[in-house]
C-alpha positions in Angstrom: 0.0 0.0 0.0 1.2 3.1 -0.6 -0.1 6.9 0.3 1.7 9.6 -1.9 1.2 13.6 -2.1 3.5 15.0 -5.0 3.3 18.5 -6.5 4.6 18.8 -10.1 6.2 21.5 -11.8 4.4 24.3 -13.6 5.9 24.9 -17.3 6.3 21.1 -17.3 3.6 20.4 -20.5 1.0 21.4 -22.0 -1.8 19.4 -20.3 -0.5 19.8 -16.5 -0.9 22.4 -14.4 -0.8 23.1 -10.4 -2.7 25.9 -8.9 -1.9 28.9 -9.1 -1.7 29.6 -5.1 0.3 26.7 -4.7 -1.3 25.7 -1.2 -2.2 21.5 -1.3 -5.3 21.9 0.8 -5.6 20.7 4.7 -2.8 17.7 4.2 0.0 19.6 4.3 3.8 18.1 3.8 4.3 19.3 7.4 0.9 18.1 8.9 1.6 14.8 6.3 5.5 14.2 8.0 4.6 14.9 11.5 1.9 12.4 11.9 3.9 9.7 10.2 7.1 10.2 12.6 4.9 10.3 16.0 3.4 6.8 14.7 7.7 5.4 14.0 8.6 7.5 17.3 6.2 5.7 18.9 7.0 2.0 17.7 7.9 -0.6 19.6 10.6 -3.5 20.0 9.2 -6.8 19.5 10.9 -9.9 20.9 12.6 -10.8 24.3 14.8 -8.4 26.0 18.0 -9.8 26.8 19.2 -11.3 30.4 21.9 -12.9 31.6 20.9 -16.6 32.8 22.3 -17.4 36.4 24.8 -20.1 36.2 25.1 -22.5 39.0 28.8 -22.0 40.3 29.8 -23.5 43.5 30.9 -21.3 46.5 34.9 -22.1 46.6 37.5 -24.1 45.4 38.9 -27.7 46.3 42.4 -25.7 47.3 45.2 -26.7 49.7 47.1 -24.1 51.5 49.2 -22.1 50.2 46.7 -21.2 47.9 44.1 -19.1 49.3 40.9 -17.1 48.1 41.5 -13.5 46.5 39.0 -10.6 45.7 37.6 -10.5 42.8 39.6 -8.8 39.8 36.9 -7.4 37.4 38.6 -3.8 37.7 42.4 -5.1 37.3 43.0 -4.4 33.6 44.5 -7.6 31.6 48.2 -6.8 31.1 51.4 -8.5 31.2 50.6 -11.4 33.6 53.9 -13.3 32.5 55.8 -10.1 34.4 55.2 -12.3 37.1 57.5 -14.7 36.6 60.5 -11.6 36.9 62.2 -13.1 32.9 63.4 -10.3 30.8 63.7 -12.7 27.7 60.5 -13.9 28.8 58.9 -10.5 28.5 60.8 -10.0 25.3 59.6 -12.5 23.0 56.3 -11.6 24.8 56.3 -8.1 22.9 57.3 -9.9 20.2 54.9 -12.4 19.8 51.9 -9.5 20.2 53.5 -7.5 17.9 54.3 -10.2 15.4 51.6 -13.0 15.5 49.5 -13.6 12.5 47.1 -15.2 14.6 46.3 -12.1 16.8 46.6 -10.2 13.7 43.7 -12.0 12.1 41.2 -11.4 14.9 42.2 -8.1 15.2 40.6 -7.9 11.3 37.8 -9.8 12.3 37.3 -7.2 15.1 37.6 -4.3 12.9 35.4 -6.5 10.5 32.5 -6.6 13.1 32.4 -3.1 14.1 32.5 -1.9 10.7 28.7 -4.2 10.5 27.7 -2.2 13.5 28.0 1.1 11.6 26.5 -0.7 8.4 23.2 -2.0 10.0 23.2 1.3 12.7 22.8 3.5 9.2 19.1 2.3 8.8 18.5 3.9 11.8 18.5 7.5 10.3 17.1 8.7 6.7 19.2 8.2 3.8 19.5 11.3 1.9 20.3 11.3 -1.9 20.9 13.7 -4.7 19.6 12.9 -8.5 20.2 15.0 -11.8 19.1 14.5 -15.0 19.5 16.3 -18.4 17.6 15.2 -21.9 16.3 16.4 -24.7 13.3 14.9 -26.4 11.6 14.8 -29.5 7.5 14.3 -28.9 5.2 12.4 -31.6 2.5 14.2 -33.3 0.7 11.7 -33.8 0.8 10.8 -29.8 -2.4 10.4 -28.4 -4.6 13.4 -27.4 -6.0 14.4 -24.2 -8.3 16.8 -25.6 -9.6 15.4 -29.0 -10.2 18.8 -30.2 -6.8 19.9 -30.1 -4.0 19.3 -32.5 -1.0 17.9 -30.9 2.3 18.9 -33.0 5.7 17.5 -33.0 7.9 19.0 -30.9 11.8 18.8 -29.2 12.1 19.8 -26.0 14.8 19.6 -23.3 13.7 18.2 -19.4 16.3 19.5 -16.4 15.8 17.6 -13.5 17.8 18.7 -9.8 16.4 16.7 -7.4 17.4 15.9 -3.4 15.7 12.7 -1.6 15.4 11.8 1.7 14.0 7.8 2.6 13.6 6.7 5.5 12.1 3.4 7.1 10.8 3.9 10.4 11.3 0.5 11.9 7.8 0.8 13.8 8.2 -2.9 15.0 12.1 -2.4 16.0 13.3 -5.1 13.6 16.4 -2.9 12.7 17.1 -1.7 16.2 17.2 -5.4 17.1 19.4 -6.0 14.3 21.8 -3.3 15.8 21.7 -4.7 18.9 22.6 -8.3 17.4 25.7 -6.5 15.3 27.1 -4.9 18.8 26.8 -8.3 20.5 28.4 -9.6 18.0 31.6 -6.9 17.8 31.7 -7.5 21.7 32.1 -11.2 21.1 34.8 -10.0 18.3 36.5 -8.2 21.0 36.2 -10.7 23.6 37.8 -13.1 21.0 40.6 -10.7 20.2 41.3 -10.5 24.0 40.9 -14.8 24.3 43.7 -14.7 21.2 45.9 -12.5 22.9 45.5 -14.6 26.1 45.8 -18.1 24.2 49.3 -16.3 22.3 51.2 -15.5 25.4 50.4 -18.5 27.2 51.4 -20.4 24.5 54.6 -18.6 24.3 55.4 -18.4 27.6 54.4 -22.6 28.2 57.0 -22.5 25.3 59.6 -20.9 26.7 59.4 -22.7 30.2 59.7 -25.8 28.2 63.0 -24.7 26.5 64.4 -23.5 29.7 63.6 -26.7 31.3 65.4 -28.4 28.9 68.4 -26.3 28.7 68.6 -27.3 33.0 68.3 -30.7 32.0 70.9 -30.8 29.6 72.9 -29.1 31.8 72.2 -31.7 34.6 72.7 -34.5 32.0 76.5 -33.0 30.8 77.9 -33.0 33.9 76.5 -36.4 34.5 78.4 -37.2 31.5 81.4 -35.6 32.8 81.4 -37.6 36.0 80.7 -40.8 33.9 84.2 -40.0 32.1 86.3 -39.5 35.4 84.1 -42.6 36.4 85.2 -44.2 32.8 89.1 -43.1 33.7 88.9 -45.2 37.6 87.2 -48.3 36.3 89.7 -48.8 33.1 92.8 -48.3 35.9 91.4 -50.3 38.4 91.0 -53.4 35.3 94.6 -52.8 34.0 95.8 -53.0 38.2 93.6 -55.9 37.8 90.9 -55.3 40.6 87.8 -54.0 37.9 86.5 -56.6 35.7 86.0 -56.4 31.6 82.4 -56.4 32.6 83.0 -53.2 34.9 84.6 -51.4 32.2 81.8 -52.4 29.8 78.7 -51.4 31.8 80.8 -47.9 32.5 81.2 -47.6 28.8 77.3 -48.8 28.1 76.4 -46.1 31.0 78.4 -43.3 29.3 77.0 -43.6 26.2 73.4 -43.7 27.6 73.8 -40.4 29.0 75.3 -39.1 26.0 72.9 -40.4 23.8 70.4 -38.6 26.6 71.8 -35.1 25.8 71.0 -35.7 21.9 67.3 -36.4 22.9 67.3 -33.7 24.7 68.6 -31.6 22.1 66.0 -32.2 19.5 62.9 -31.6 21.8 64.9 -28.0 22.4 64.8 -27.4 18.8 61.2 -28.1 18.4 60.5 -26.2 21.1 62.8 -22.9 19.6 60.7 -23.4 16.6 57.7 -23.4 18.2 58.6 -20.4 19.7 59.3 -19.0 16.3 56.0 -19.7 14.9 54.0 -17.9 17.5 56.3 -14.8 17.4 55.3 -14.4 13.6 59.5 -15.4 12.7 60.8 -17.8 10.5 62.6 -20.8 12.2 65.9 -21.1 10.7 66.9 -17.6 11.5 65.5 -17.7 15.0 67.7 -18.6 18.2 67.0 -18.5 21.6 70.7 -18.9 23.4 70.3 -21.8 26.1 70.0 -20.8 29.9 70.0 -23.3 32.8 68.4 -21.3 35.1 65.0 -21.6 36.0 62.8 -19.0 37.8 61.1 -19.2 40.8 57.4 -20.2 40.5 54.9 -17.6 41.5 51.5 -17.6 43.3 48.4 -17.0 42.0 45.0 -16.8 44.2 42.5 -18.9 42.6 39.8 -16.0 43.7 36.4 -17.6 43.6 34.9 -18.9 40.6 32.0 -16.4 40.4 35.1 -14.6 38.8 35.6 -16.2 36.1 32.4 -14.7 34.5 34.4 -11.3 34.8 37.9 -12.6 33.9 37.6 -15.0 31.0 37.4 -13.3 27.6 36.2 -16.6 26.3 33.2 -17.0 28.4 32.9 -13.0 27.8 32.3 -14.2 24.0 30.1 -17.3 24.4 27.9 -14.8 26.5 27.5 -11.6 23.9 27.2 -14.9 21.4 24.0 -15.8 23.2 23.2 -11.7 23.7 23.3 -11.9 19.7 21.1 -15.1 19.6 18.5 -13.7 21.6 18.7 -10.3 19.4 17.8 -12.3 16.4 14.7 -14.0 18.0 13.6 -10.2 17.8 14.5 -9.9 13.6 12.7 -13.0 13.3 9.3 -11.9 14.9 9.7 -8.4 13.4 8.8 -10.2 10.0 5.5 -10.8 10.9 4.5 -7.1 11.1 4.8 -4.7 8.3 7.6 -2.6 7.0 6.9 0.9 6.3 8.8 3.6 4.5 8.7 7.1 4.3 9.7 9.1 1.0 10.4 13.0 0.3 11.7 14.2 -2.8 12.4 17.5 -3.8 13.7 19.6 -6.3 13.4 21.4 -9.8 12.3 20.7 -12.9 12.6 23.3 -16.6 12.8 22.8 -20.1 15.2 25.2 -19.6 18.4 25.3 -17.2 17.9 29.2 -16.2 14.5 28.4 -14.8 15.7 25.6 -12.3 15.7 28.1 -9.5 12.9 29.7 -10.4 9.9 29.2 -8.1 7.0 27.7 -11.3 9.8 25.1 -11.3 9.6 23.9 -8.1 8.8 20.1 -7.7 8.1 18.1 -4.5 6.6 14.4 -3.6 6.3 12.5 -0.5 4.1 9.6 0.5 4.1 6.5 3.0 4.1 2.8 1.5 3.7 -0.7 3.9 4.2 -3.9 2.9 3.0 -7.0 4.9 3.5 -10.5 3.8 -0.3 -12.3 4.3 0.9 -15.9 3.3 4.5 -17.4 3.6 3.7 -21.1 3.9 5.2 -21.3 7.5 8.9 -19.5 6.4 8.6 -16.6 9.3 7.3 -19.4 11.7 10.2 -21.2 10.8 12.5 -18.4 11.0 11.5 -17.5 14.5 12.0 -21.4 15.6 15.2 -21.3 13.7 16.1 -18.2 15.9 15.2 -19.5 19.1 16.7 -22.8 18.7 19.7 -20.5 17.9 19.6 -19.0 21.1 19.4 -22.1 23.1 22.4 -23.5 21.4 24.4 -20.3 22.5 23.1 -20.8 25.8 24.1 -24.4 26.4 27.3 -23.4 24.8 27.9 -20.7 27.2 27.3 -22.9 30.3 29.6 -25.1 28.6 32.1 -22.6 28.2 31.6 -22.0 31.9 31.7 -25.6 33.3 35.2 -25.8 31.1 36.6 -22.8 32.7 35.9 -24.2 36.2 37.6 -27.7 34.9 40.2 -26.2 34.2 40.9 -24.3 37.1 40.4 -26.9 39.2 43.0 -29.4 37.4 45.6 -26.7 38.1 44.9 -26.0 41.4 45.1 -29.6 41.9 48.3 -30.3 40.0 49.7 -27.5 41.6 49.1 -28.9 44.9 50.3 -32.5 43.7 53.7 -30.9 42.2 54.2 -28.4 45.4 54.7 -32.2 47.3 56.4 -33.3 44.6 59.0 -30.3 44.8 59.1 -30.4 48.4 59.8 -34.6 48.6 62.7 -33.8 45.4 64.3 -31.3 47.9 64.6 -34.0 50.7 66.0 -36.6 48.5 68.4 -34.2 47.5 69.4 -33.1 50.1 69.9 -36.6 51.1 72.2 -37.5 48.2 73.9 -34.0 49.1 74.6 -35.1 52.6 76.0 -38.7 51.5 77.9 -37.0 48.8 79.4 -35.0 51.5 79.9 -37.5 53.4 81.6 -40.0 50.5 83.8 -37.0 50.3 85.0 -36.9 53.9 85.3 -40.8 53.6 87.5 -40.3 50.2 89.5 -37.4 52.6 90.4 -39.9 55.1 91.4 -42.5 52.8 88.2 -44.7 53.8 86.8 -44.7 50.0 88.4 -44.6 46.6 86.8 -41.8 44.4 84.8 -43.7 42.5 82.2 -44.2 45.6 82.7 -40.1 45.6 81.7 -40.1 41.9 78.8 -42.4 42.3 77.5 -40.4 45.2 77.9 -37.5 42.3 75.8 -39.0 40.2 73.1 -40.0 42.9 73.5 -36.2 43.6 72.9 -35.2 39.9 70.1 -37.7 39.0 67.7 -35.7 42.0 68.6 -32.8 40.7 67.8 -33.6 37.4 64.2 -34.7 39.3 63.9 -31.2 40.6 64.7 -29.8 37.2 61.3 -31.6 35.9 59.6 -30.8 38.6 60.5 -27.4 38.4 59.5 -26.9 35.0 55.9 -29.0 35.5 55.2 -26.0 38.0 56.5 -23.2 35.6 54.2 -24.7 32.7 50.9 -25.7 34.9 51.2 -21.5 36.7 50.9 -20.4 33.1 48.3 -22.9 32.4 46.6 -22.0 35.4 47.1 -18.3 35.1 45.2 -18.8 31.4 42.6 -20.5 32.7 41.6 -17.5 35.4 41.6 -15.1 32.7 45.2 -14.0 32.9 44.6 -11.5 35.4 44.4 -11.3 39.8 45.8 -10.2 42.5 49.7 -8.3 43.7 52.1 -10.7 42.2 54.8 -9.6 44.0 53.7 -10.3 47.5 52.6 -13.7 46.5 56.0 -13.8 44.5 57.7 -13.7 48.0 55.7 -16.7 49.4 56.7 -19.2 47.1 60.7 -18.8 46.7 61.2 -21.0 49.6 59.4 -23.7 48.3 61.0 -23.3 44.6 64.3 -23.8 46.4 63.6 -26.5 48.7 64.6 -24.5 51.5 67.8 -23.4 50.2 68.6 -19.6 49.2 68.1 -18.6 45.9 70.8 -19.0 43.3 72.3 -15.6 42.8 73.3 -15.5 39.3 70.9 -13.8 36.9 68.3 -16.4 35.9 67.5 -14.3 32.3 
């Protein structure tokens, strides 16, 4: 349907003609235009207004001391989390890896993507305004048929300039487009939550990376000078066999045991490269030219308060997503009941019209037409029915997805809260046995002093030494990979890390003082 007012132009033809007052009666453009935008002022929003569902969360987590309970973190910004860990190469390749990753490049697009839809679909919000020329000349028929039978029609050429502004507007009465908006900015707030969940996902990966290669840079350290005592070890067993108190068998299982370890630090070598490469990928750099030079030392391992896990739903940026996933769901349950009520338009356009171009401003060439049209679908054969099913289904899947998202997020907090636990005994039962094989090392030393033991028992007691080390080593870097783990799965954000920095150094060092050389 369609309601139209128009006034034409005066010297436009022989046979038209406005009057000659140029008033339009009681229906007025103004009178016309103001009636039409109380009714779209006045519209409503059809559809279900968006709510959060409550999530069933329980009140605490299954925790051992020394982790403990922490206030929630929604007003900490998410920043550089690995600073915790005190690594200057660490927070190096860090920088790098945000400034470098294709990965976080690529939702960064898809960010800029969705908000550039939220400015697309928020333009049918206001009128669009156009601007129309035209210029032709014509040549009319004389034998065209008459309006007045008694008058002779002749052939004639004349020229038609047309200048002519439009606004349109639809007035979305029903709010179909304003739940369309809402949809897009759900959508670019999911697009922005995923951005953030990249970001998070991209430094934990490189910093799980890097622990790795600096846990097996200890090892290998641990494992070469294993080697080395296996050589001196080597050296005692082939003198004792040539003064004839070793056996060929000694000498061969020092030999077989020499070669083990040896073949050990190989291993170990080719999991470091993978890892460098790894490394490499995520910093957006190409593997052959990258190199990371090997360092023993490994950091302490900080603590991080678990909080409780109502804060997850403010520190997660993927359970920030699946949520404005099913905000945009429910949005679209609106677009699909919008279609059962009509659209309506509004049209003005203005403007001049001459056969010649220096009458266009004149006022007999003043043009004008403006007019209301609806359209309503009466029979689909069930699609809107369908589309509003379709829509809801939609928004139950995001739902069930989101609680999903949520039960993951408190799976995975609680397996490293737990592991953590499980590897803080771990560390503290390596320190004991090594500083068991330290005391009988120390003792095997005394023994070799007062001429009690030859060195080889020294040597052995080395080794003993060595091989919990190396246990600690592993340890160690278990802890350093499941805090960055566990760090990513509350968000990558908390508490002070620095007091909680403190509380965990004598723990890392089985009650010994911290190794002063630089650990970066």
């Amino acid at each position: 349907m369609t309601l139209r007012r128009e006034k034409l132009v005066q010297p436009r033809g022989d046979y038209c003609a406005a009057p000659a007052s140029g008033a339009v009666g009681p229906w007025t453009p103004t009178r016309c235009w103001a009636g039409v935008l109380l009714i779209a002022l006045g519209g409503c929003t059809v559809g279900p207004d968006y709510r959060r569902p409550p999530t069933d969360l329980p009140p605490a987590w299954k925790t051992e001391a020394p982790w403990h309970a922490a206030a929630p973190a929604d007003g900490i910004r998410r920043g550089a989390w690995w600073t915790v860990f005190a690594d200057r190469k660490l927070d190096a390749l860090e920088a790098a890896a945000l400034a470098g990753s294709p990965s976080l490049a690529i939702a960064g697009e898809r960010l800029a993507q969705a908000q550039a839809v939220v400015t697309q679909t928020a333009s049918a919000l206001v009128p669009q305004v156009g601007l129309g020329a035209t210029a032709s000349r014509t040549r009319l028929s004389g034998t065209r048929p008459r309006f007045i039978y008694s008058f002779v029609l002749p052939s004639a050429v004349q020229n038609d300039f047309v200048v002519a502004p439009s606004v349109a507007y639809e007035t979305d009465l029903f709010g179909k487009i304003r739940r369309e908006v809402e949809a897009a900015n759900a959508s670019a707030q999911q697009a922005q939550a995923d951005l953030e969940t990249a970001r998070l996902v991209l430094t934990a990966d490189v910093a799980a990376a890097y622990f790795s290669l600096r846990e097996l840079d200890a090892e290998t350290d641990t494992v070469r000078r294993s080697v080395t005592l296996q050589r001196h070890a080597l050296a005692i067993v082939r003198a004792q066999h040539d003064l004839g108190s070793a056996s060929a068998i000694d000498v061969a299982n020092q030999i077989a045991a020499l070669e083990s370890a040896a073949t050990e630090i190989e291993g170990l070598q080719v999991q470091r490269d993978r890892t460098e490469h790894e490394i490499a990928a995520l910093l957006g750099k190409a593997a052959p030219t990258f190199v990371i030079a090997p360092d023993p030392h490994l950091r302490p391992v900080p603590s991080i308060p678990a909080g409780i896990p109502s804060d997850l739903l403010q520190r997660r940026p993927d359970i920030a997503s699946a949520e404005r996933a099913m905000a945009a769901a429910n949005a679209q349950i609106g677009v699909a009941k919008a279609a059962f009520y009509p659209d309506i338009r509004l049209g003005l356009t203005g403007g001049t019209e001459s056969r010649m171009v220096s009458q266009l401003l004149q006022a007999p060439s003043i043009i004008w037409s403006f007019g209301v049209s609806a359209a309503q679908v009466l029979y689909d054969g069930g699609y809107r029915s369908a589309g509003v099913a379709m829509a809801q289904s939609g928004y139950r899947a995001a739902n069930d997805a989101y609680r999903k998202t949520v039960l993951a997020a408190m799976q995975e907090v609680e397996d490293g809260l737990t592991t953590a636990d499980d590897l803080d005994r771990a560390a503290r039962e390596a320190a004991a046995a090594s500083a068991g094989a330290r005391s009988a090392r120390d003792l095997a030393r005394n023994r070799y002093a007062i001429g009690v033991d030859d060195r080889l028992d020294v040597i052995h007691a080395q080794e003993a030494l060595l091989a919990n080390e190396r246990r600690q080593v592993q340890i160690r870097g278990q802890r350093l990979g499941n805090a960055v783990l566990l760090i990513k799965a509350l968000g990558g954000s908390w508490g002070r890390p620095d007091r909680a920095l403190a509380s965990r150094t004598a723990v890392d060092h089985g009650g010994h003082p911290p190794d002063p050389s630089p650990a970066r």
